[in-house]
Biopython code that builds the backbone (N, CA, C, O; Angstrom):
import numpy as np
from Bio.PDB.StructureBuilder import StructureBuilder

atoms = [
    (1, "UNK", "N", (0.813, -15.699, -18.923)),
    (1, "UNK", "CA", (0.574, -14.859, -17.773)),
    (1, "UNK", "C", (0.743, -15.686, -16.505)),
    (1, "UNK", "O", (0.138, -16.740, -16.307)),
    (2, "UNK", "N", (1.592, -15.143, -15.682)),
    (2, "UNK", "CA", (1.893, -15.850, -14.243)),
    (2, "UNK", "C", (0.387, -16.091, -13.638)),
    (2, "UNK", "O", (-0.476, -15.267, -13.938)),
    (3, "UNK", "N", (-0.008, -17.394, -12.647)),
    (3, "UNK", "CA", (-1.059, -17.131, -12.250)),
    (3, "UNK", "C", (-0.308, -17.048, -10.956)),
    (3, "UNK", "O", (0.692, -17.602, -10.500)),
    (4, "UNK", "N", (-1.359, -15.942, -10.437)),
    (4, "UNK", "CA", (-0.771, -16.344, -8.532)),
    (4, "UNK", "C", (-2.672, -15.343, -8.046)),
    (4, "UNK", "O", (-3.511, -14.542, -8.458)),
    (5, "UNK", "N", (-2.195, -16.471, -6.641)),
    (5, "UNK", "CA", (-3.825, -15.865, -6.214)),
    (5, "UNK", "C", (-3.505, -14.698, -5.425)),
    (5, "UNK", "O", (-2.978, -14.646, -4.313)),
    (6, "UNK", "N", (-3.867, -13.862, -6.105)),
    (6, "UNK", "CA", (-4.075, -12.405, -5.394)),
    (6, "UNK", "C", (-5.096, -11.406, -6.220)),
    (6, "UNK", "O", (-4.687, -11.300, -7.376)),
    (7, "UNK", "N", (-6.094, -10.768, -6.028)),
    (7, "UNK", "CA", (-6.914, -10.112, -6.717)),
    (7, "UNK", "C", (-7.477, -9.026, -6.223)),
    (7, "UNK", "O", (-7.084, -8.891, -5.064)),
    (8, "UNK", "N", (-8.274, -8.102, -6.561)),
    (8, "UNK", "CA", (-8.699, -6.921, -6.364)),
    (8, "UNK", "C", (-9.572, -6.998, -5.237)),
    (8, "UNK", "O", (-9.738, -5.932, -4.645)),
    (9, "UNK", "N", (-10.342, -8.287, -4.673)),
    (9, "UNK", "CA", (-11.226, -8.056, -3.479)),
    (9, "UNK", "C", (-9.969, -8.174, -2.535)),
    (9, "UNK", "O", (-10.053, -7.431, -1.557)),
    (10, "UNK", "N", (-8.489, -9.157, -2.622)),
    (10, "UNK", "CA", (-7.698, -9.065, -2.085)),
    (10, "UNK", "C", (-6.946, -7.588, -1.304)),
    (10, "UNK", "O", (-6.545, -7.278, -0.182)),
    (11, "UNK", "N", (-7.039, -7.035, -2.489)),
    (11, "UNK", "CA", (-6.261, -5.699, -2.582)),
    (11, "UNK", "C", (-7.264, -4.530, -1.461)),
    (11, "UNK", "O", (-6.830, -3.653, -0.714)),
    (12, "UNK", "N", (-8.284, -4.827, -1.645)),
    (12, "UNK", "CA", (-9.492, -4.071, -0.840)),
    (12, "UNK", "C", (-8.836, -4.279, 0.480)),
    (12, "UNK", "O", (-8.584, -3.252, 1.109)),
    (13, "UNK", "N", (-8.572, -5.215, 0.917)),
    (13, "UNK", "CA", (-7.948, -4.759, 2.733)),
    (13, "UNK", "C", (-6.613, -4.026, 2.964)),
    (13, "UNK", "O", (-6.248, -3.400, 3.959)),
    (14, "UNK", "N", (-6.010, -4.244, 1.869)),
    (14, "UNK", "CA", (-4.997, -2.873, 2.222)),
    (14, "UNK", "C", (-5.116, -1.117, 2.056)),
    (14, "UNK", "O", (-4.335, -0.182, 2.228)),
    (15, "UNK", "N", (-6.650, -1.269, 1.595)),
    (15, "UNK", "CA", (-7.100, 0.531, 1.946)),
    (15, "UNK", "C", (-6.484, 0.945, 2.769)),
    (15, "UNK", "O", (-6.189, 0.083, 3.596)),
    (16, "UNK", "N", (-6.037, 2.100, 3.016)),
    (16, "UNK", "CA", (-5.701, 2.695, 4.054)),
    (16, "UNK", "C", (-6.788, 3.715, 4.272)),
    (16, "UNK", "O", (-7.421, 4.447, 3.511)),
    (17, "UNK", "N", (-6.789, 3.456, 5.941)),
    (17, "UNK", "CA", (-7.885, 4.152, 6.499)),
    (17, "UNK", "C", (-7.493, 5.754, 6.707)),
    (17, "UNK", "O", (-7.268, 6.180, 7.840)),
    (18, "UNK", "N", (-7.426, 6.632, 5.509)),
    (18, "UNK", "CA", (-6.996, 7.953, 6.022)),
    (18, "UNK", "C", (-7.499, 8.613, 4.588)),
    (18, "UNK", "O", (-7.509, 7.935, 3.560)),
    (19, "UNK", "N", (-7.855, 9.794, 4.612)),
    (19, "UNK", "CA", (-8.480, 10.558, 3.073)),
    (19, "UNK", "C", (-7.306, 11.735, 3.415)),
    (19, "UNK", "O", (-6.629, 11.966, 4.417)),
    (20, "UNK", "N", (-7.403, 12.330, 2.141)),
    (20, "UNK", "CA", (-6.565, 13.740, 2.449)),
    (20, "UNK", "C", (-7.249, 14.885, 3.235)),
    (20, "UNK", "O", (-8.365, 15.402, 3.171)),
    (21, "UNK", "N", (-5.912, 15.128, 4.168)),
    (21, "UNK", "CA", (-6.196, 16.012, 5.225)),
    (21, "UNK", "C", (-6.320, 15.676, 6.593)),
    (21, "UNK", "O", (-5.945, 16.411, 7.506)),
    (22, "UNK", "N", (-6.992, 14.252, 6.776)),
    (22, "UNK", "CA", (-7.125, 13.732, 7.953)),
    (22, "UNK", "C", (-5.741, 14.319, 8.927)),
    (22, "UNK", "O", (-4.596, 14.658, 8.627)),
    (23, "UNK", "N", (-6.606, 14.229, 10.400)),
    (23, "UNK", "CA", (-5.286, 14.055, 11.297)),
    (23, "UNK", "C", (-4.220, 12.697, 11.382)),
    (23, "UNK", "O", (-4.432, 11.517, 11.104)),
    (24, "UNK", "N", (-3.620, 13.033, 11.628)),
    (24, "UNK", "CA", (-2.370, 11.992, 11.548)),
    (24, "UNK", "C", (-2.595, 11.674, 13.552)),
    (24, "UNK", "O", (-2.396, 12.500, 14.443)),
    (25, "UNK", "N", (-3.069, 10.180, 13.703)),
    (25, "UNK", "CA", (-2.977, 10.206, 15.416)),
    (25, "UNK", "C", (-2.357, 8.703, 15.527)),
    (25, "UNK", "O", (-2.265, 7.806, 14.689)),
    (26, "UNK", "N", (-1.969, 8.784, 16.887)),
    (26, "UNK", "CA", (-1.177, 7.145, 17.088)),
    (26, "UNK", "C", (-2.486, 5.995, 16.440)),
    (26, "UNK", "O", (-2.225, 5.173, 15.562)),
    (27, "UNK", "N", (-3.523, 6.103, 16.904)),
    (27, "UNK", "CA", (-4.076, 5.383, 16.190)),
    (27, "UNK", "C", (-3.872, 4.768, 14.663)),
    (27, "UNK", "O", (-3.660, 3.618, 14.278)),
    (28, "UNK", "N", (-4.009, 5.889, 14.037)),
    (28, "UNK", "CA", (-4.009, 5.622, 12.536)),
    (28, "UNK", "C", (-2.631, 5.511, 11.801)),
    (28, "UNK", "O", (-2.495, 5.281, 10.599)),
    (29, "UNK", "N", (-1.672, 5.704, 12.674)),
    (29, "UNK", "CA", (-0.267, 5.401, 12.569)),
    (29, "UNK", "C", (-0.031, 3.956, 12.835)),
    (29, "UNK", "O", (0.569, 3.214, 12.058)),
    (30, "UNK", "N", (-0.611, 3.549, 14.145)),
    (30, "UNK", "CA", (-0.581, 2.019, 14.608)),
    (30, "UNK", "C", (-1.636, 1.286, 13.357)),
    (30, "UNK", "O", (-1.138, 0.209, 13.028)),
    (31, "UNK", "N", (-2.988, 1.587, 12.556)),
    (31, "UNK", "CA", (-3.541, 1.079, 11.886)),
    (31, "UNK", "C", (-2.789, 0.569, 10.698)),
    (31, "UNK", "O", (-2.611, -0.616, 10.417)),
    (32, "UNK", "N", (-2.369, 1.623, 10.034)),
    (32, "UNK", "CA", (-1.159, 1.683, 8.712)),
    (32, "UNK", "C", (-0.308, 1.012, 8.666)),
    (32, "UNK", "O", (0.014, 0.338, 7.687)),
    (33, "UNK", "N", (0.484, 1.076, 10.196)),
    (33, "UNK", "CA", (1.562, 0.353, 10.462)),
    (33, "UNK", "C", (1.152, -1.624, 10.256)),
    (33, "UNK", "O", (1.891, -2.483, 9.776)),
    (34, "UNK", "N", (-0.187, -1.779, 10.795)),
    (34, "UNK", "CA", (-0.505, -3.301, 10.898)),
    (34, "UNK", "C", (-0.820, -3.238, 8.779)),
    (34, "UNK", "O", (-0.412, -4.210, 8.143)),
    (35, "UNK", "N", (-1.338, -2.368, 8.205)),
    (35, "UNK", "CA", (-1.645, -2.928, 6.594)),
    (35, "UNK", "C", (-0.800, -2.907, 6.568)),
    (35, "UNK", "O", (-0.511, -4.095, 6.713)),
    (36, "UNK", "N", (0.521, -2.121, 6.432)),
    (36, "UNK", "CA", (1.604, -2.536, 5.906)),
    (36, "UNK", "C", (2.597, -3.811, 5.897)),
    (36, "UNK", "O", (3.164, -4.460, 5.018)),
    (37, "UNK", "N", (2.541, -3.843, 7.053)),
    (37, "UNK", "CA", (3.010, -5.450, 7.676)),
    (37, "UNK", "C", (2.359, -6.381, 7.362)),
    (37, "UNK", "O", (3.111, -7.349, 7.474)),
    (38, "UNK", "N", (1.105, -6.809, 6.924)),
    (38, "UNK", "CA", (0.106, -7.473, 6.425)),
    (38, "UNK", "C", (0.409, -7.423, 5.112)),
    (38, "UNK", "O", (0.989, -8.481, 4.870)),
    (39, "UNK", "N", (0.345, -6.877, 4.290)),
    (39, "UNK", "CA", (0.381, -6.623, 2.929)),
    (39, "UNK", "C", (2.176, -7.045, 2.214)),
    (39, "UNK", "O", (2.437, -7.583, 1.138)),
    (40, "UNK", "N", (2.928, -6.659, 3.063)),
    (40, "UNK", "CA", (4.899, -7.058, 2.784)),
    (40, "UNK", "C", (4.740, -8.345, 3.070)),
    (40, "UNK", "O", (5.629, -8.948, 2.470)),
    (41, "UNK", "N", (3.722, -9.475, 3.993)),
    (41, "UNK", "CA", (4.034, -10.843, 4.428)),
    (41, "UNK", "C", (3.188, -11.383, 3.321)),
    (41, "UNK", "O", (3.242, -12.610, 3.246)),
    (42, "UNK", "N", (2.513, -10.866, 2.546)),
    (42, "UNK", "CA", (2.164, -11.126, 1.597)),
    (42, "UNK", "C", (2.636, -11.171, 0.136)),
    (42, "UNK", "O", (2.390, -11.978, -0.761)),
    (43, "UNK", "N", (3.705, -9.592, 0.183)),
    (43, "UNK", "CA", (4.150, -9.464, -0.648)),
    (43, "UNK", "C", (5.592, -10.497, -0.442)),
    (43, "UNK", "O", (6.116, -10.639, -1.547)),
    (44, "UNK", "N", (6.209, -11.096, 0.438)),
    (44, "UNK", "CA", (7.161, -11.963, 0.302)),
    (44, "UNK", "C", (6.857, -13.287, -0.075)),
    (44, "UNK", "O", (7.609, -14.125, -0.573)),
    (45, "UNK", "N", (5.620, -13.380, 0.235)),
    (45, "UNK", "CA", (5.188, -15.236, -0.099)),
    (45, "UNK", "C", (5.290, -14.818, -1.734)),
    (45, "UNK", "O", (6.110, -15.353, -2.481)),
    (46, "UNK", "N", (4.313, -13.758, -2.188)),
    (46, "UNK", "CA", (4.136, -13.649, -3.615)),
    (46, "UNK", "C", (5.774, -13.632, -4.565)),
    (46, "UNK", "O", (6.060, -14.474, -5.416)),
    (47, "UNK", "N", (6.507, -12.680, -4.225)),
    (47, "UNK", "CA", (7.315, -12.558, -4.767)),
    (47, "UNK", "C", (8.002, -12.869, -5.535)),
    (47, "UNK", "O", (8.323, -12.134, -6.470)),
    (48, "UNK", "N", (8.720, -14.842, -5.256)),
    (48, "UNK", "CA", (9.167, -15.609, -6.104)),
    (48, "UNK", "C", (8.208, -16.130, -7.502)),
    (48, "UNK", "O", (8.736, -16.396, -8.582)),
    (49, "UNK", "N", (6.736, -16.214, -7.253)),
    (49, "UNK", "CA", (6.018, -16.641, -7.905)),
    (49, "UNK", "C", (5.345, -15.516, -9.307)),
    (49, "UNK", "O", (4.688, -15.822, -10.301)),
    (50, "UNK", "N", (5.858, -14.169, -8.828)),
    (50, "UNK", "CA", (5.515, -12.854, -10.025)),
    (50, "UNK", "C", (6.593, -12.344, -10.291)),
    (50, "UNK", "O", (6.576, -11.175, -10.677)),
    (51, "UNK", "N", (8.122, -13.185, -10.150)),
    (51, "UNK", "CA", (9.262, -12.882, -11.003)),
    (51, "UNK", "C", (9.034, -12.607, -12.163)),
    (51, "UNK", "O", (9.676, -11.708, -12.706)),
    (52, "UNK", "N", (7.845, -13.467, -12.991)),
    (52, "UNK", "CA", (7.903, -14.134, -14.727)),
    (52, "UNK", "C", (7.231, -12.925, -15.089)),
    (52, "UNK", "O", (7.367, -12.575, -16.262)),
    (53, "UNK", "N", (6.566, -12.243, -14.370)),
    (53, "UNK", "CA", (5.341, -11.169, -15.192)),
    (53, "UNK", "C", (6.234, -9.934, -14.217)),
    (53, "UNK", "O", (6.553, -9.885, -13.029)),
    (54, "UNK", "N", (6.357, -9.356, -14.954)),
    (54, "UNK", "CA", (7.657, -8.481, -14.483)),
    (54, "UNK", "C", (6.317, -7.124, -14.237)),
    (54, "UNK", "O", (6.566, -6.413, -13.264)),
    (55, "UNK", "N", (5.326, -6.844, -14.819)),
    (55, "UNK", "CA", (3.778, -5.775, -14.472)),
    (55, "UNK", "C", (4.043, -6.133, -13.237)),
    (55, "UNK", "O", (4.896, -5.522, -12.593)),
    (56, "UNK", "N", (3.134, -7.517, -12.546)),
    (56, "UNK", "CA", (2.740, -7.976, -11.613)),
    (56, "UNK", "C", (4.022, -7.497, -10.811)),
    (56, "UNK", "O", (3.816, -6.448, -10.201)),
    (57, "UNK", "N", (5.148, -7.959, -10.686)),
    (57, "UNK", "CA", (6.866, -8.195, -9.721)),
    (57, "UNK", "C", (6.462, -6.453, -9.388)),
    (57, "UNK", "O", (5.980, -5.803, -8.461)),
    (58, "UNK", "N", (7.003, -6.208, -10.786)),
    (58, "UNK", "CA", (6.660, -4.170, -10.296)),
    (58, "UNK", "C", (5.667, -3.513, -9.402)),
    (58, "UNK", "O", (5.926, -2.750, -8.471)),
    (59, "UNK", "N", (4.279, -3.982, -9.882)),
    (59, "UNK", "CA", (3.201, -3.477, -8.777)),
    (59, "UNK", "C", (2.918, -3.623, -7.567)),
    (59, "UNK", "O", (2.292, -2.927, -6.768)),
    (60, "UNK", "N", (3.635, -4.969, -7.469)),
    (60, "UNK", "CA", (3.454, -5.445, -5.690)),
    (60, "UNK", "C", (4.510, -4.769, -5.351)),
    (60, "UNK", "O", (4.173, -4.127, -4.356)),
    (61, "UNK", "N", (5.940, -4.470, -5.687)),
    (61, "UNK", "CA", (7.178, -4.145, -5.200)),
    (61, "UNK", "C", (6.730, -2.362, -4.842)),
    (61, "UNK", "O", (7.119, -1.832, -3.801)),
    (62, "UNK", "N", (5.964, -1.684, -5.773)),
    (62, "UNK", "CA", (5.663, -0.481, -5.453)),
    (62, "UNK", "C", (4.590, -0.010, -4.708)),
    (62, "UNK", "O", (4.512, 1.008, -4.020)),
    (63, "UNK", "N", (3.804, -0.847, -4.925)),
    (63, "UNK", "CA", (2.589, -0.832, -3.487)),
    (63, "UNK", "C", (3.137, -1.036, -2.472)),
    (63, "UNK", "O", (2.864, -0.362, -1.478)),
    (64, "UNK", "N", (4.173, -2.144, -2.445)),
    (64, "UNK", "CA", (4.726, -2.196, -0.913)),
    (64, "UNK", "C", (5.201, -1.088, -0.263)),
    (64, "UNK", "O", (5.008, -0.868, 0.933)),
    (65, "UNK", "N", (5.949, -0.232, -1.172)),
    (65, "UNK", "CA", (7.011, 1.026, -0.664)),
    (65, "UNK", "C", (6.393, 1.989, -0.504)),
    (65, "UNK", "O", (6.838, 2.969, 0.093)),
    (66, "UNK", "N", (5.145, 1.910, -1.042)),
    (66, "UNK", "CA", (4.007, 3.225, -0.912)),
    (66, "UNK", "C", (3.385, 3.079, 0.553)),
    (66, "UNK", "O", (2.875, 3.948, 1.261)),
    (67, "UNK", "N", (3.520, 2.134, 0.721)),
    (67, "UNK", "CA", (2.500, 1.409, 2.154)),
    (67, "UNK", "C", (3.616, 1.256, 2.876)),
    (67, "UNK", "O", (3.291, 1.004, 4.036)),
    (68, "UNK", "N", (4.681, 1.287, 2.753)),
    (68, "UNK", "CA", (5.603, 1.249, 3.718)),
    (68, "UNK", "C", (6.021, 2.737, 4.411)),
    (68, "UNK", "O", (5.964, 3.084, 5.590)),
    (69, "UNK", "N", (6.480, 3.505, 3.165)),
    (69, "UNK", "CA", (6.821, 5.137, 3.295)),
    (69, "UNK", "C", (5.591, 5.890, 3.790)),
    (69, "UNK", "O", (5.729, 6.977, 4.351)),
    (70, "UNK", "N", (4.504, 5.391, 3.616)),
    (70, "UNK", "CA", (3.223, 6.276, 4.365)),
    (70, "UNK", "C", (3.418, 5.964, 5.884)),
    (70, "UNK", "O", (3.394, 6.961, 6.605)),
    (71, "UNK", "N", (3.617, 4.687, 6.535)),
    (71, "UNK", "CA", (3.637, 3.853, 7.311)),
    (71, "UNK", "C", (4.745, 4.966, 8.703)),
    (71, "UNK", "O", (4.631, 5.520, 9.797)),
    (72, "UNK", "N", (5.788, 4.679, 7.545)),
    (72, "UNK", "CA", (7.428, 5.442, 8.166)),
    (72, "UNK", "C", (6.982, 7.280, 8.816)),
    (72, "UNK", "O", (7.419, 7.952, 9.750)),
    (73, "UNK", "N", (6.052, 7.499, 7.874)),
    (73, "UNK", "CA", (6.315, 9.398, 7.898)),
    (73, "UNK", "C", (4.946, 9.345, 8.833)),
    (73, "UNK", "O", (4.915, 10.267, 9.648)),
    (74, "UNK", "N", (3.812, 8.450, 8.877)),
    (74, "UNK", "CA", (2.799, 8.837, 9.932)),
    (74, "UNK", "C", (3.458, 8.572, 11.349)),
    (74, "UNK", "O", (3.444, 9.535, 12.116)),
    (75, "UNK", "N", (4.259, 6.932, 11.975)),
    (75, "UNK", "CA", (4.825, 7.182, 13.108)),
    (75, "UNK", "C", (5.832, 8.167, 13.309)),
    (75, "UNK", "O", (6.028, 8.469, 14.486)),
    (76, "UNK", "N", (6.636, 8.841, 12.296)),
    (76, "UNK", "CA", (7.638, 10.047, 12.745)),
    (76, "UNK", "C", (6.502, 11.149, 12.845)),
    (76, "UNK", "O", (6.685, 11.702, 13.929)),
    (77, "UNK", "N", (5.843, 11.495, 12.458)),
    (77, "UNK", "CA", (4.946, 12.164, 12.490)),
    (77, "UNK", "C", (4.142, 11.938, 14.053)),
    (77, "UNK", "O", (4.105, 13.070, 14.535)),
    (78, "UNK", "N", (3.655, 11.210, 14.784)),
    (78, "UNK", "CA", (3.237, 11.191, 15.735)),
    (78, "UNK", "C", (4.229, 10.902, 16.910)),
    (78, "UNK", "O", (3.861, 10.926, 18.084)),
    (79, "UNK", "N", (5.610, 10.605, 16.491)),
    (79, "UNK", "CA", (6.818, 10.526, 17.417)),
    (79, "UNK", "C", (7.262, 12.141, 18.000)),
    (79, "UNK", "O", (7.753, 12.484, 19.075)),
    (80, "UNK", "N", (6.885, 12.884, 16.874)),
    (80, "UNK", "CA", (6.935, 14.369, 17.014)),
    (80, "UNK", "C", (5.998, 15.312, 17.330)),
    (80, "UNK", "O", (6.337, 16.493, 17.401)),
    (81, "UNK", "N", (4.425, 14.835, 17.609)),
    (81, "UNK", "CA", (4.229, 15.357, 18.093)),
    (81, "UNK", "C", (3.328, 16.191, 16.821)),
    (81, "UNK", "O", (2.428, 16.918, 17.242)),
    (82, "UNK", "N", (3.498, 16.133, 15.451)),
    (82, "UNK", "CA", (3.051, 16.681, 14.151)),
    (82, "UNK", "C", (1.666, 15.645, 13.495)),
    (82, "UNK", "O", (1.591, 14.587, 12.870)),
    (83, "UNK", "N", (0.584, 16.771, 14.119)),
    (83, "UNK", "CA", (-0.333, 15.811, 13.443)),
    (83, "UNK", "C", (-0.992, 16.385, 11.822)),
    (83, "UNK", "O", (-1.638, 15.581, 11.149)),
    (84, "UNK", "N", (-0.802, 17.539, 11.407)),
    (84, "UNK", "CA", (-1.332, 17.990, 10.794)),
    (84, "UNK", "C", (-1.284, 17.203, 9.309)),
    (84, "UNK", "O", (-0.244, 17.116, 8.656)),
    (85, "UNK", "N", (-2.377, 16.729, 8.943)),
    (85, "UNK", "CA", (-2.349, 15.921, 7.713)),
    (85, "UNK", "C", (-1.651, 16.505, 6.234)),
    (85, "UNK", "O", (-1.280, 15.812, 5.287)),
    (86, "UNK", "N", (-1.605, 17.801, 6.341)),
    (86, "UNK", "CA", (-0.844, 18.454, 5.239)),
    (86, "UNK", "C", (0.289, 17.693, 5.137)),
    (86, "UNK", "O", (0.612, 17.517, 3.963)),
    (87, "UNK", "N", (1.066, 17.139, 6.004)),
    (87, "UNK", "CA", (2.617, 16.802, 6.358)),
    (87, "UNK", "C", (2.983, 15.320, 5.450)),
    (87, "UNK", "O", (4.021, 14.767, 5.086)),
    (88, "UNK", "N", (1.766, 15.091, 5.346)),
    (88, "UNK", "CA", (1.875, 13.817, 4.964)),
    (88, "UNK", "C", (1.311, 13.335, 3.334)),
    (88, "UNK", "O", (1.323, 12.164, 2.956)),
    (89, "UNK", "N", (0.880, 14.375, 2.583)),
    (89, "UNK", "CA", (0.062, 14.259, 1.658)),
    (89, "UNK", "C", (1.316, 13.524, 0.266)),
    (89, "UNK", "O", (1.108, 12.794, -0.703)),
    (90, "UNK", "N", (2.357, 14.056, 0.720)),
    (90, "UNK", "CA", (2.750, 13.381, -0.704)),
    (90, "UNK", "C", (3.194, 12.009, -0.980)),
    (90, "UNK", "O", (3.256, 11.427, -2.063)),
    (91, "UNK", "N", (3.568, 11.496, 0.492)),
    (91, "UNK", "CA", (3.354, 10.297, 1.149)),
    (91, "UNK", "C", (1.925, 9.360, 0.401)),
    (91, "UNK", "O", (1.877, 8.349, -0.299)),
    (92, "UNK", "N", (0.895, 10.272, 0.955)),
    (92, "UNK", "CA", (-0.339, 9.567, 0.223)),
    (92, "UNK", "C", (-1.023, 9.679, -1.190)),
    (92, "UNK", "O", (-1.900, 8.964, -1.674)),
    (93, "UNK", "N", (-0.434, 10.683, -1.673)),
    (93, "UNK", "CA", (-0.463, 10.794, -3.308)),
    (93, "UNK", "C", (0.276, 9.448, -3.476)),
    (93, "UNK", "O", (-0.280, 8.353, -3.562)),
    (94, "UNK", "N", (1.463, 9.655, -3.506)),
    (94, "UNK", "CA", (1.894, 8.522, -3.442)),
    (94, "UNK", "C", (1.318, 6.536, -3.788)),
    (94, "UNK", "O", (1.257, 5.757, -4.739)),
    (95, "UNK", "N", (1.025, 6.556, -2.300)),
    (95, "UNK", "CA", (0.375, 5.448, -2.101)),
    (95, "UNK", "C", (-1.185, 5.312, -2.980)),
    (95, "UNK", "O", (-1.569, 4.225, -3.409)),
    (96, "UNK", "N", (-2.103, 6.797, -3.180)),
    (96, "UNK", "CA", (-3.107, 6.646, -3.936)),
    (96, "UNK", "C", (-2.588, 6.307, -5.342)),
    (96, "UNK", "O", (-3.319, 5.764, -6.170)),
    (97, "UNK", "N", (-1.313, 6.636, -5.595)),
    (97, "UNK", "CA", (-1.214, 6.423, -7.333)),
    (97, "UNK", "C", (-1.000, 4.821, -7.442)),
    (97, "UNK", "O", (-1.421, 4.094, -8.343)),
    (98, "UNK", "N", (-0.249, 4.452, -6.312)),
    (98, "UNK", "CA", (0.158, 2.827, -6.755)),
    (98, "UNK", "C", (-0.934, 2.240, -6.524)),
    (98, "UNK", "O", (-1.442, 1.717, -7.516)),
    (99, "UNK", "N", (-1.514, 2.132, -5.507)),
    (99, "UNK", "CA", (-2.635, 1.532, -5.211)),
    (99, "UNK", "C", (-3.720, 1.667, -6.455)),
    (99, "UNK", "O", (-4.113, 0.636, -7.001)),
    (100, "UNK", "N", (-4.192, 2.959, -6.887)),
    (100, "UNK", "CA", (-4.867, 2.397, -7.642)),
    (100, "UNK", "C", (-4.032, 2.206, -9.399)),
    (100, "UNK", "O", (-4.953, 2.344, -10.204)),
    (101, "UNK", "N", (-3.243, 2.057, -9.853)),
    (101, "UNK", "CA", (-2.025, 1.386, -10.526)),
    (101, "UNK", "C", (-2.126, -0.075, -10.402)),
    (101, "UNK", "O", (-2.204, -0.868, -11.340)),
    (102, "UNK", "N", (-2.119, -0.327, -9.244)),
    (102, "UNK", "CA", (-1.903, -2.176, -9.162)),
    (102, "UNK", "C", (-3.589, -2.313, -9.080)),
    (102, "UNK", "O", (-3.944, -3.436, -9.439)),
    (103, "UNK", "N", (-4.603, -1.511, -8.726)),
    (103, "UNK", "CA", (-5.826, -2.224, -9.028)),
    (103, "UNK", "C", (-6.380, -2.212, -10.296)),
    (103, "UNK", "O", (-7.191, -3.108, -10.533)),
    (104, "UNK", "N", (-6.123, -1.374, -11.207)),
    (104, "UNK", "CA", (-6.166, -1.487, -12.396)),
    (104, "UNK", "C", (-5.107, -3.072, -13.415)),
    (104, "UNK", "O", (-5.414, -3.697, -14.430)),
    (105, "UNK", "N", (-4.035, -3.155, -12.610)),
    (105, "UNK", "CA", (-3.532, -4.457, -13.359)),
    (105, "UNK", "C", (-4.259, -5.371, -13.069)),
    (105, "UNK", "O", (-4.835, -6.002, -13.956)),
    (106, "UNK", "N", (-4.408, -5.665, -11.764)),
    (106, "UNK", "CA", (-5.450, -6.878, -11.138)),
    (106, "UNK", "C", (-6.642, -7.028, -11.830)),
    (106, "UNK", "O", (-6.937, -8.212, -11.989)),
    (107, "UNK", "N", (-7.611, -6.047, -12.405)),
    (107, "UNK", "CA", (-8.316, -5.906, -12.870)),
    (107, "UNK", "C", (-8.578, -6.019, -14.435)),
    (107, "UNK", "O", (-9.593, -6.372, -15.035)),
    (108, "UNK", "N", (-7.646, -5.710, -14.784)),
    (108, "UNK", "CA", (-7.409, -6.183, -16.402)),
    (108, "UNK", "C", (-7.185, -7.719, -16.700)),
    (108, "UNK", "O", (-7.579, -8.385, -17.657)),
    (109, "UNK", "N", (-6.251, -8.175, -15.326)),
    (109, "UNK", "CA", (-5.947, -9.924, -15.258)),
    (109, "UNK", "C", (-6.863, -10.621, -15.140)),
    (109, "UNK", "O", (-6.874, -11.708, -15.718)),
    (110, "UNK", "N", (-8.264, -10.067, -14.091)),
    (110, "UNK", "CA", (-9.352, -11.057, -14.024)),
    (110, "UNK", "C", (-9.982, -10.595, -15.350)),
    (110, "UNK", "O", (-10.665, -11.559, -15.696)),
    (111, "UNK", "N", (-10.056, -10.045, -15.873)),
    (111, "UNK", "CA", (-11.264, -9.790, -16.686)),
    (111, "UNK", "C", (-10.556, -10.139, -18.644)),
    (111, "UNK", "O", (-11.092, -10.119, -19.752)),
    (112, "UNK", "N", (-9.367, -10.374, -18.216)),
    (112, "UNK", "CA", (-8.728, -11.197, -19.641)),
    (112, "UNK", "C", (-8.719, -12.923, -20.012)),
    (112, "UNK", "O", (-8.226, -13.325, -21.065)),
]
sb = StructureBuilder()
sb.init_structure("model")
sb.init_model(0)
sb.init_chain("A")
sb.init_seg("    ")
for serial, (resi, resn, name, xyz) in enumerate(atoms, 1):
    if name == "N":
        sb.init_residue(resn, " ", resi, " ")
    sb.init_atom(name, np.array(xyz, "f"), 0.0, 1.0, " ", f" {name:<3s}", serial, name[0])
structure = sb.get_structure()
């Protein structure tokens, strides 16, 4: 098993601050926008080092795109003027499935 330091209290700061339904506002567009960017400069240091565990390579690569594509559709979303959180839900299905997907691997790794 690849070791690399990244773990589930890790994973805890890339919550995204939004539940279903919420309004979609520049705020929480600008919030998303900083986890995401936080979480990809992370996911590039990691990257070379969770080639070997191809779980691990997969989960960070799809958390990223989940946190990225939520990221993309909340600023078009407030570029337009569309705050209504409906607009955005599959976006965050989305991101809820990977997210908790990769906390369940993390979680099986510490506890093996």
């Amino acid at each position: 098993m690849t070791s690399v330091d990244f773990n589930v209290v890790d994973l805890e700061q890339f919550k995204l601050p939004y539940e279903e339904g919420m309004t979609v506002t520049d705020e929480l567009s600008k919030k998303v926008e900083r986890i995401y960017h936080h979480f990809h400069e992370m996911f590039l240091s990691l990257e070379k080092d969770t080639r070997a565990d191809e779980h691990l390579s997969y989960a960070l690569f799809t958390f990223d795109t989940a946190l990225e594509a939520f990221s993309i559709v909340a600023k078009n979303m407030v570029r337009s003027g569309n705050t209504n959180g409906a607009d955005i839900t599959g976006a965050y299905y989305e991101y809820i499935d990977n997210y908790t997907s990769f906390r369940h691997l993390l979680y099986r790794r510490e506890t093996e």
